[in-house]
LOKOLTOR-717896 format. One record per residue (C-alpha): residue number from 0; residue in one letter; x, y, z. Coordinates in steps of 0.5 Angstrom, whole numbers, always signed. Layout:
REM LOKOLTOR-717896
(pt NUM,"A",(X,Y,Z)) ...
END
This chain:
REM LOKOLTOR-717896
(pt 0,"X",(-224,+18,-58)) (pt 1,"X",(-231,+22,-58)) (pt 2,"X",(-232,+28,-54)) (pt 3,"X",(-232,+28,-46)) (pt 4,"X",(-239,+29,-43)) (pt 5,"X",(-238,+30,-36)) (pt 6,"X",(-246,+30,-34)) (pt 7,"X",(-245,+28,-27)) (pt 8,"X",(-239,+31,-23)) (pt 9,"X",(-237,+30,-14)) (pt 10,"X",(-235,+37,-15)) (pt 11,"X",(-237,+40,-7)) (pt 12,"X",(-240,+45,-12)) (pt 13,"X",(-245,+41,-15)) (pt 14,"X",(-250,+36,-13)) (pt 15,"X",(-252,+38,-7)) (pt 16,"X",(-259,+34,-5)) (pt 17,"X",(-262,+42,-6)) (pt 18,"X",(-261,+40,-13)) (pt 19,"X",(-264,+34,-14)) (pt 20,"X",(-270,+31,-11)) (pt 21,"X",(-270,+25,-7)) (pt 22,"X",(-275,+22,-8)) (pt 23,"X",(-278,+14,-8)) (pt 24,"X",(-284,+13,-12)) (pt 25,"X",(-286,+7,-9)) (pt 26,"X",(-286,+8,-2)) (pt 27,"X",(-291,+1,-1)) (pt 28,"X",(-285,-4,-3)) (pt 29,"X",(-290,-10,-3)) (pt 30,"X",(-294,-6,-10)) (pt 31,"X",(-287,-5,-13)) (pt 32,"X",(-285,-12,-14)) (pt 33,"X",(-280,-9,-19)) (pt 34,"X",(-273,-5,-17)) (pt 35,"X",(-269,-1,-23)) (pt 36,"X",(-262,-1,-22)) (pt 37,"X",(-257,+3,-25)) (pt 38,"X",(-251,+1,-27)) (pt 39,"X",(-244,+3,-28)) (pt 40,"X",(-239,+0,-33)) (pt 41,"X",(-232,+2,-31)) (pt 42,"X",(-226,+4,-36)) (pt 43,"X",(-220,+6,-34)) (pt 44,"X",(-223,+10,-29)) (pt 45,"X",(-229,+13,-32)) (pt 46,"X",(-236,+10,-34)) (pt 47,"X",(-236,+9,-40)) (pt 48,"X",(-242,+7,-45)) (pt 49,"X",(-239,+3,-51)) (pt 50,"X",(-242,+1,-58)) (pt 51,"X",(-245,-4,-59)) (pt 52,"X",(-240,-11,-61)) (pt 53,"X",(-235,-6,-60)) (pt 54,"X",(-230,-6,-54)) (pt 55,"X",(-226,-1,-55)) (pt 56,"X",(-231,+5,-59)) (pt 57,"X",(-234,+9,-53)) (pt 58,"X",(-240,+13,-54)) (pt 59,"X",(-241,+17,-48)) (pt 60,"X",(-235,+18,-43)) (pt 61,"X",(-236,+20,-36)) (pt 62,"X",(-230,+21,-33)) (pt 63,"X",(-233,+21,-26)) (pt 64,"X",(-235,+15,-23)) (pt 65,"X",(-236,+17,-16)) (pt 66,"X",(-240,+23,-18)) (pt 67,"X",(-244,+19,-22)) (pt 68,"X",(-246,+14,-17)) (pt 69,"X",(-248,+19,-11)) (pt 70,"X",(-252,+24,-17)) (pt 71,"X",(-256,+16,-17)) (pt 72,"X",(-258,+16,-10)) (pt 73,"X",(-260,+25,-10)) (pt 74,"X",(-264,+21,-16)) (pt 75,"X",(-267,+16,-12)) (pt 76,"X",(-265,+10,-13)) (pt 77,"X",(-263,+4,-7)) (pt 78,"X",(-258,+0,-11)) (pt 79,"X",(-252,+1,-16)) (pt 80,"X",(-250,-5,-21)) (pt 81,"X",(-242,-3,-22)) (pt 82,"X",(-239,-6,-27)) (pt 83,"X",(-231,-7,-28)) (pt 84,"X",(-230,-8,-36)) (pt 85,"X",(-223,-7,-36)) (pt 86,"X",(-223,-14,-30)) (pt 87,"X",(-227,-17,-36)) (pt 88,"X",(-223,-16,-42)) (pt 89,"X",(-217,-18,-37)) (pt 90,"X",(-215,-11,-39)) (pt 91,"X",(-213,-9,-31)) (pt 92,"X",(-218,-6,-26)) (pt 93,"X",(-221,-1,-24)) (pt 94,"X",(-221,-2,-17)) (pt 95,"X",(-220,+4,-14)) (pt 96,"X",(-226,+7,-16)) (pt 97,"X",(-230,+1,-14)) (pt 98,"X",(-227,+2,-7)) (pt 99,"X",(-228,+10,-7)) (pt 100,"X",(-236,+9,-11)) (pt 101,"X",(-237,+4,-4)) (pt 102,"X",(-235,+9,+0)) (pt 103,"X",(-238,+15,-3)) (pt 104,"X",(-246,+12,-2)) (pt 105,"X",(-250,+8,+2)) (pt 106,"X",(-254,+5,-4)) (pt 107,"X",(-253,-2,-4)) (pt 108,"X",(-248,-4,-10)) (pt 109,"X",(-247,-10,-14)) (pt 110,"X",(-240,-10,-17)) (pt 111,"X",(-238,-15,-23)) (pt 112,"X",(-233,-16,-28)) (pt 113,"X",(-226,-19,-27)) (pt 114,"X",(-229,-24,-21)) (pt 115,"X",(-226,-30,-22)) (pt 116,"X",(-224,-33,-16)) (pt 117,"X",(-226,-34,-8)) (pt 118,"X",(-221,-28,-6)) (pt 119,"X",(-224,-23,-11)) (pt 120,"X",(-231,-24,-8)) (pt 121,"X",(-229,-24,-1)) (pt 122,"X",(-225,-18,-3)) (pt 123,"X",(-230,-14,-6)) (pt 124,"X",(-235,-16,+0)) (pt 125,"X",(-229,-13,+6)) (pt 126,"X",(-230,-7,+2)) (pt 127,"X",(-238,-6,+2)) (pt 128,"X",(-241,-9,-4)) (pt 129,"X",(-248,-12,-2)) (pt 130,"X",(-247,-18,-8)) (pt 131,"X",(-242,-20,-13)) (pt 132,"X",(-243,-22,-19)) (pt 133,"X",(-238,-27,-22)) (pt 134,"X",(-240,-28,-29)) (pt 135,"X",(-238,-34,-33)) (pt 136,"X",(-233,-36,-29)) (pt 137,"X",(-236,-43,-24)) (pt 138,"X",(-237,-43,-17)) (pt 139,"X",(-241,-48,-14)) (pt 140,"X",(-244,-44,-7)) (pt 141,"X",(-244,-36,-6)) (pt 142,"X",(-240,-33,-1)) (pt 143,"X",(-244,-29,+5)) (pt 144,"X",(-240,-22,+7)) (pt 145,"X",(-237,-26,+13)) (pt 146,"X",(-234,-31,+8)) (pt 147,"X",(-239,-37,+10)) (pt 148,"X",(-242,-40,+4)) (pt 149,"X",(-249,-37,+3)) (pt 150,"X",(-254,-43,+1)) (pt 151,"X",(-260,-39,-4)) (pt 152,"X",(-259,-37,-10)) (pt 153,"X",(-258,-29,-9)) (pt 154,"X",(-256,-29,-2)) (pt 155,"X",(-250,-25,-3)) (pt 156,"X",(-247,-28,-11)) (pt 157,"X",(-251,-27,-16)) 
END
């Protein structure tokens, strides 16, 4: 395994807003017609970034995603993109993390991977994700937070 690098941490100790500076760069939204949007790719518990074609060689191990996600919103950034990369490769969840990342920020997170059906969307929407994303696997009209269909593109599944 490669060396563990803790960057980020929800420790009470750290990460305070005094510490990082809030900030929006863009105040006017109709001259920033472009979001940027983090993503976290979980794996066992941990954000991970892996090497590419490889999925098991990690490059850099994070083993706190919560602190992670709330370190992005003192940087700034409105939405997260969180990806379960142990629900892709049908390895297990990382569903706790997910739940506990919804409720430790008030960014507007996109989960992903391992959403293979209407109850994991629903599911994931009822824990406070803003959108999924289902990936490959078909599904022909999106569901809104309240488990109507959603009938544009985006609404609430991507």
């Amino acid at each position: 395994l490669p060396e563990i690098v803790n960057l980020f941490t929800s420790s009470p100790t750290r990460n305070h807003r005094s510490t990082f500076a809030s900030h929006d760069p863009c105040p006017d939204r109709a001259a920033c017609p472009m979001i940027a949007i983090p993503a976290l790719d979980l794996r066992g518990g941990a954000c991970v970034q892996l090497a590419a074609g490889s999925y098991d060689e990690e490059v850099i191990r994070i083993p706190d995603p919560i602190g992670v996600a709330v370190a992005w919103r003192q940087y700034g950034f409105r939405h997260l993109h969180v990806v379960d990369l142990d629900g892709v490769a049908r390895r297990g969840n990382n569903a706790p993390e997910i739940h506990a990342i919804l409720g430790a920020t008030d960014v507007e997170v996109q989960v992903g991977g391992g959403i293979r059906s209407r109850e994991s969307i629903q599911q994931s929407l009822s824990d406070g994700a803003h959108r999924t994303d289902r990936g490959q696997w078909p599904l022909p009209s999106a569901l809104r937070r309240d488990g109507t269909e959603a009938r544009r593109r985006g609404e609430r599944a991507v």
